[in-house]
PADREN-974696 format. One line per field, with one value per atom (N, C-alpha, C): chain; residue in one letter; x, y, z. Coordinates in steps of 0.05 Angstrom, whole numbers. Layout:
BEGIN
mol c(A | ...)
type c(A | ...)
px c(X | ...)
py c(Y | ...)
pz c(Z | ...)
% end
This chain:
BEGIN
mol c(A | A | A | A | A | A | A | A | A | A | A | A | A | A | A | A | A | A | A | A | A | A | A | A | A | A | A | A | A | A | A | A | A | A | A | A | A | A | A | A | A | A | A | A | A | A | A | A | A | A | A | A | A | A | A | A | A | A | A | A | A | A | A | A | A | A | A | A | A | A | A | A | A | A | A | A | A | A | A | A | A | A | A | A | A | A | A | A | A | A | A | A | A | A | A | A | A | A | A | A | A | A | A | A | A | A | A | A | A | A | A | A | A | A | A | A | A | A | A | A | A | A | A | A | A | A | A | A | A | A | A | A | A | A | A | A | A | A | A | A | A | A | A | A | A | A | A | A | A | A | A | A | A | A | A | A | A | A | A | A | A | A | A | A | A | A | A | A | A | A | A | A | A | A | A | A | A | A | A | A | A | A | A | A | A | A | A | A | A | A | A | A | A | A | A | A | A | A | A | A | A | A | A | A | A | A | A | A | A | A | A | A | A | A | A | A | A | A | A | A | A | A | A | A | A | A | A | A | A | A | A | A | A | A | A | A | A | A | A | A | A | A | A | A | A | A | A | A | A | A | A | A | A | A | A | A | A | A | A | A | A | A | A | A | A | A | A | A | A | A | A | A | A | A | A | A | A | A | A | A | A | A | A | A | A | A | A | A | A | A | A | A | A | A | A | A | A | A | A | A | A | A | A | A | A | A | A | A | A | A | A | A | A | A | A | A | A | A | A | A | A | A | A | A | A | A | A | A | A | A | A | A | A | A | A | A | A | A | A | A | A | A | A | A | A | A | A | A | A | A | A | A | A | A | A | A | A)
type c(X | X | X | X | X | X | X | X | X | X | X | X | X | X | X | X | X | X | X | X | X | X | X | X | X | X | X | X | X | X | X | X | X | X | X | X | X | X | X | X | X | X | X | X | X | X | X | X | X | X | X | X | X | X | X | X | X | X | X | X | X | X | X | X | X | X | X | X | X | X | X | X | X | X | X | X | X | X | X | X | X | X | X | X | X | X | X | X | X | X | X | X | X | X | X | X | X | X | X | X | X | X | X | X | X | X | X | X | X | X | X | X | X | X | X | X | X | X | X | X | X | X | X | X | X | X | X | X | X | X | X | X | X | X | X | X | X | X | X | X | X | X | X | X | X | X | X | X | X | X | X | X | X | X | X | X | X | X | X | X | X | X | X | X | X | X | X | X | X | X | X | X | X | X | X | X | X | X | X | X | X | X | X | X | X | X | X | X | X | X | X | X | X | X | X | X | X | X | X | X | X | X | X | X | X | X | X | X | X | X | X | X | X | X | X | X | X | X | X | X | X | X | X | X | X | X | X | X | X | X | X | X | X | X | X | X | X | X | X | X | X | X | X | X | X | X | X | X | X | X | X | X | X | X | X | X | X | X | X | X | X | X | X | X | X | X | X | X | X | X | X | X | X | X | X | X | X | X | X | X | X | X | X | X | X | X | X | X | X | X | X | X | X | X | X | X | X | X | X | X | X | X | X | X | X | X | X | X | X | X | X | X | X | X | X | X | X | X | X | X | X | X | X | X | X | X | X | X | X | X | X | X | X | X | X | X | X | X | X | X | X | X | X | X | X | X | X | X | X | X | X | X | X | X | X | X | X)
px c(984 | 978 | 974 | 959 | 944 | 951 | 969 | 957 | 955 | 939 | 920 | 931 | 928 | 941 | 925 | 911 | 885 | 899 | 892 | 900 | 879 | 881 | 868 | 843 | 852 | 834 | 853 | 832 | 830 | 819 | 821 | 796 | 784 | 761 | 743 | 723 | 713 | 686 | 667 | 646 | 617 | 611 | 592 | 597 | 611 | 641 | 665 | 666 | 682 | 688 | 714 | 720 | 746 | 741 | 767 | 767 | 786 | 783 | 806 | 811 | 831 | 852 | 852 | 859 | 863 | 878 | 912 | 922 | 931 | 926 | 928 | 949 | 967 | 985 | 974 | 968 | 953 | 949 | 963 | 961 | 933 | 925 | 897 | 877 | 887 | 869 | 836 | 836 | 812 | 787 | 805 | 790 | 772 | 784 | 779 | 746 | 729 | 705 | 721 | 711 | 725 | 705 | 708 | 695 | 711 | 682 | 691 | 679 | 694 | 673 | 695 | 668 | 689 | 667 | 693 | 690 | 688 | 674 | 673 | 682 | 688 | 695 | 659 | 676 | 654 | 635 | 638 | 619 | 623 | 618 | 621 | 631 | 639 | 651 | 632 | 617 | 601 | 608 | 592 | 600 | 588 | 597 | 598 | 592 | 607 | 606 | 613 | 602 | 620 | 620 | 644 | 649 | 652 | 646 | 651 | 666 | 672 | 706 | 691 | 660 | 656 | 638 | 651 | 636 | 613 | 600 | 578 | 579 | 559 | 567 | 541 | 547 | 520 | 537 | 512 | 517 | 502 | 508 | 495 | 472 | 453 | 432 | 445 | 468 | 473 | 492 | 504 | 531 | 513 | 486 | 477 | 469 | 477 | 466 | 498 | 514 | 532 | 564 | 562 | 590 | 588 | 618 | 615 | 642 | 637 | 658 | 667 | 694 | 707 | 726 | 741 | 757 | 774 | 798 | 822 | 834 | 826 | 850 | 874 | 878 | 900 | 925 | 907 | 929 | 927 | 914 | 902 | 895 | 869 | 863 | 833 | 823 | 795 | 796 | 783 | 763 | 742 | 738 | 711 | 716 | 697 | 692 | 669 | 680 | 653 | 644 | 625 | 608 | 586 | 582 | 567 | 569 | 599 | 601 | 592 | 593 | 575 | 590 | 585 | 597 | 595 | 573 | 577 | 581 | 602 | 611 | 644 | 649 | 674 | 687 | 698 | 708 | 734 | 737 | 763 | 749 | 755 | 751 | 776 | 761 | 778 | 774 | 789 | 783 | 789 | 768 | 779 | 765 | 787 | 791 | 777 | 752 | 752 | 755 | 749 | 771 | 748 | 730 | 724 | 714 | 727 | 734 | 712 | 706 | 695 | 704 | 733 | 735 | 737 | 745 | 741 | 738 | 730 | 726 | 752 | 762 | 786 | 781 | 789 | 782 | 814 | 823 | 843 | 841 | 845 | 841 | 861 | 863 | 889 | 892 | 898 | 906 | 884 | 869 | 851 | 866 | 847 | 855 | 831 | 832 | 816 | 805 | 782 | 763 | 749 | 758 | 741 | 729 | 712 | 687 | 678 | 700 | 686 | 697 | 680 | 682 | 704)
py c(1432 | 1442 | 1418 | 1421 | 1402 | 1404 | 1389 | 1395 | 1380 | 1392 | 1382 | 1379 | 1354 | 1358 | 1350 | 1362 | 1352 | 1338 | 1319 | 1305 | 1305 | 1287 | 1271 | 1293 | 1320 | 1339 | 1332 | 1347 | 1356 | 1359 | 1352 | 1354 | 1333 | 1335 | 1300 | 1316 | 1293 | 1303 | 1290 | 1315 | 1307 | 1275 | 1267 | 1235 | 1221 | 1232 | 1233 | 1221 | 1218 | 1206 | 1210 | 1229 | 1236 | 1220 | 1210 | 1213 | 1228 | 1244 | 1261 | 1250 | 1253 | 1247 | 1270 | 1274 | 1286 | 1280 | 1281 | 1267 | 1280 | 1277 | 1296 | 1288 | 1307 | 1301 | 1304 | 1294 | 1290 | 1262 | 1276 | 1257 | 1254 | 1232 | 1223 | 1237 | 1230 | 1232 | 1219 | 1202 | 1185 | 1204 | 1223 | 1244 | 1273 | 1266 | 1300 | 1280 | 1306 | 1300 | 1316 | 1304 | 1316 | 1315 | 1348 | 1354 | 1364 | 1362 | 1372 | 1404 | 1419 | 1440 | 1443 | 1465 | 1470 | 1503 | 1519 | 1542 | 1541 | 1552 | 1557 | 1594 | 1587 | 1624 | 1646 | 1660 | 1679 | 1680 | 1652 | 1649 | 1632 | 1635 | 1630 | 1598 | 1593 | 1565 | 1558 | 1524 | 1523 | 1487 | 1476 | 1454 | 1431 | 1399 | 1380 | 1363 | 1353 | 1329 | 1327 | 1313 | 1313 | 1279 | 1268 | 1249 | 1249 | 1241 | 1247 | 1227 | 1231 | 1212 | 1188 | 1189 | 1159 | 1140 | 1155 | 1142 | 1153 | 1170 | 1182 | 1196 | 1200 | 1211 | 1236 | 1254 | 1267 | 1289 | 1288 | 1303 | 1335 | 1345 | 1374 | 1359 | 1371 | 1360 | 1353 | 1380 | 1371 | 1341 | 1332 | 1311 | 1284 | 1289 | 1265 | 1243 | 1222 | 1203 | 1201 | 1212 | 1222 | 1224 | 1237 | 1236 | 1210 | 1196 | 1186 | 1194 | 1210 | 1210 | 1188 | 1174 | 1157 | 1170 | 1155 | 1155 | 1135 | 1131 | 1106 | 1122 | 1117 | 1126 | 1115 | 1088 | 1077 | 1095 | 1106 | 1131 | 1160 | 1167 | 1191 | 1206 | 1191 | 1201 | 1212 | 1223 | 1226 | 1218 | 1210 | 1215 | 1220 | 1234 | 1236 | 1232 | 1209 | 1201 | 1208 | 1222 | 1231 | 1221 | 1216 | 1204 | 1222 | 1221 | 1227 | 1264 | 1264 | 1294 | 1315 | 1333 | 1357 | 1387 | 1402 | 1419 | 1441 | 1437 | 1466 | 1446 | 1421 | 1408 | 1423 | 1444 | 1447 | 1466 | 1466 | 1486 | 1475 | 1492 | 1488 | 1469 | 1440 | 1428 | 1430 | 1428 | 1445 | 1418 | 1403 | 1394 | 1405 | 1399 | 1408 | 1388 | 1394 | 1382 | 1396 | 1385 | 1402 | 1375 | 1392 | 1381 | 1391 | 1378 | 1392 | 1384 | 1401 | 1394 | 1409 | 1402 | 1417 | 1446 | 1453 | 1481 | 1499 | 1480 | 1506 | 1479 | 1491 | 1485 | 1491 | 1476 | 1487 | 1463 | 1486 | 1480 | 1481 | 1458 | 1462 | 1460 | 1479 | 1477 | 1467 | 1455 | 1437 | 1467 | 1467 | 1481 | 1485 | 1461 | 1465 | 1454 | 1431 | 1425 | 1430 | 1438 | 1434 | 1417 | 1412 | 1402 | 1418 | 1411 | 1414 | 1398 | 1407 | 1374 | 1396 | 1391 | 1396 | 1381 | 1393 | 1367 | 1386)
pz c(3168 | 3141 | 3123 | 3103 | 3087 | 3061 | 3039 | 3008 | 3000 | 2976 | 2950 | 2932 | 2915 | 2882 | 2867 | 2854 | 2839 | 2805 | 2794 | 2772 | 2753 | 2731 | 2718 | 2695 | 2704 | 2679 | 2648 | 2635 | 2603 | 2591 | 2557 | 2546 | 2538 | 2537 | 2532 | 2511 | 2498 | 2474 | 2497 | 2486 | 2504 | 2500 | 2526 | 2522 | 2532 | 2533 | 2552 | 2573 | 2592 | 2620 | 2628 | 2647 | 2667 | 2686 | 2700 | 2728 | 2745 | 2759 | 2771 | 2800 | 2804 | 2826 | 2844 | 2874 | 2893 | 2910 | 2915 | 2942 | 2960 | 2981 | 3005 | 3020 | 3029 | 3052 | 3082 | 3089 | 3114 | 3133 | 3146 | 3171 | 3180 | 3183 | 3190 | 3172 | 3146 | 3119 | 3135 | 3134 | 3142 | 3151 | 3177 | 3192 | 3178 | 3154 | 3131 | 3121 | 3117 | 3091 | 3073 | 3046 | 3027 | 2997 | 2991 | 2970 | 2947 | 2931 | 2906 | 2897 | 2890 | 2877 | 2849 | 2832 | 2809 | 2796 | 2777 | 2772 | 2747 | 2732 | 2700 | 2703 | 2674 | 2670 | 2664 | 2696 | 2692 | 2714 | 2722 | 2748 | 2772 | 2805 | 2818 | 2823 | 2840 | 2849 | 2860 | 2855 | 2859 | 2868 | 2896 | 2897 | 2889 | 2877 | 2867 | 2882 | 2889 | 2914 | 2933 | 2948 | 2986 | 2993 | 3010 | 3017 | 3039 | 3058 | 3096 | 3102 | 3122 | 3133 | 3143 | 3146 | 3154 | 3120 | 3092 | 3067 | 3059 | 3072 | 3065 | 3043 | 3018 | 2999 | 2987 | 2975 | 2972 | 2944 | 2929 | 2905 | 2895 | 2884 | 2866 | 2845 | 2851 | 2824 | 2800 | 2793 | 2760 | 2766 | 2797 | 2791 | 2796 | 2802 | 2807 | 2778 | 2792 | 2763 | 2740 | 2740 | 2724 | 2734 | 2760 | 2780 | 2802 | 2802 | 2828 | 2852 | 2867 | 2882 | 2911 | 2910 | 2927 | 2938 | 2951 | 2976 | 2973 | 2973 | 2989 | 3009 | 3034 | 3060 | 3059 | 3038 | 3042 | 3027 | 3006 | 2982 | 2995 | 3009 | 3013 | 2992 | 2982 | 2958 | 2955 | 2943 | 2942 | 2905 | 2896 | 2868 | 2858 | 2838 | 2817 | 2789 | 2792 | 2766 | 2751 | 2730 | 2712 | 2684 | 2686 | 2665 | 2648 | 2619 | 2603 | 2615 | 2611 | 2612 | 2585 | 2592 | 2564 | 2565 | 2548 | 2552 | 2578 | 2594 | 2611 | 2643 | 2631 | 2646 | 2655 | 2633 | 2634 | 2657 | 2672 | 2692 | 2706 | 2724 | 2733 | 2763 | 2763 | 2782 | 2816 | 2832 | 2859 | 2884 | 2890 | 2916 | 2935 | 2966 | 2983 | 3001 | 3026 | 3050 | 3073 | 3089 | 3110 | 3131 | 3159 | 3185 | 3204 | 3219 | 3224 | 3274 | 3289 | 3311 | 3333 | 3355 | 3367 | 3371 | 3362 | 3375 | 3341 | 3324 | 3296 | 3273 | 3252 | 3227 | 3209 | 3198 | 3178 | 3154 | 3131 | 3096 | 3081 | 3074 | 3055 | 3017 | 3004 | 2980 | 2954 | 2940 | 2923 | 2901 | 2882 | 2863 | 2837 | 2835 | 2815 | 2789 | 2776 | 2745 | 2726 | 2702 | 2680 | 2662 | 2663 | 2653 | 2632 | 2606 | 2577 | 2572 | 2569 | 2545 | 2522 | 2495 | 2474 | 2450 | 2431 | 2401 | 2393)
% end
């Protein structure tokens, strides 16, 4: 079993810059890709960024240019850092962990923190 503690939300004025935190208890962190998704009220969860266990990195149109998501295996941590955030930046940001083996796929999800961007 895997958890998530997602950090580093609140509110920011557009313009803004978070970075949120993710630390995983997991043995052979290294082994997890690890994403980001996040939920606004009212509408689906939708995903952000992905980090793969060998650094690979890939973004959502809206996170590109603007989000950067990292990794320390040494913290078991994942991050996103966000830049020149706006308001329909705001949602409930969600990491998750997937694992993934020749015989199944498994997804662990943290709790989710909030992200406001308003004046």
């Amino acid at each position: 079993q895997v958890q998530l503690v997602e950090s580093g939300g609140g509110l920011v004025q557009p313009g803004g810059s978070l970075r949120l935190s993710c630390a995983a208890s997991a043995s052979a962190f290294s082994s997890y890709g690890m994403r980001w998704f996040r939920q606004a009220p009212g509408k689906q969860r939708e995903w952000v960024a992905t980090i793969t266990n060998s650094g690979i990195t890939n973004y959502a149109d809206s996170a590109k240019g603007r989000f950067t998501i990292s990794r320390d295996n040494a913290k078991n941590t994942v991050y996103l850092q966000m830049n020149s955030l706006n308001p329909e930046d705001t949602a409930v940001y969600y990491c998750n962990a997937r694992l993934v083996t020749v015989a199944t796929t498994r997804d662990y999800w943290g709790q989710g923190t909030q992200v406001t961007v308003s004046s």
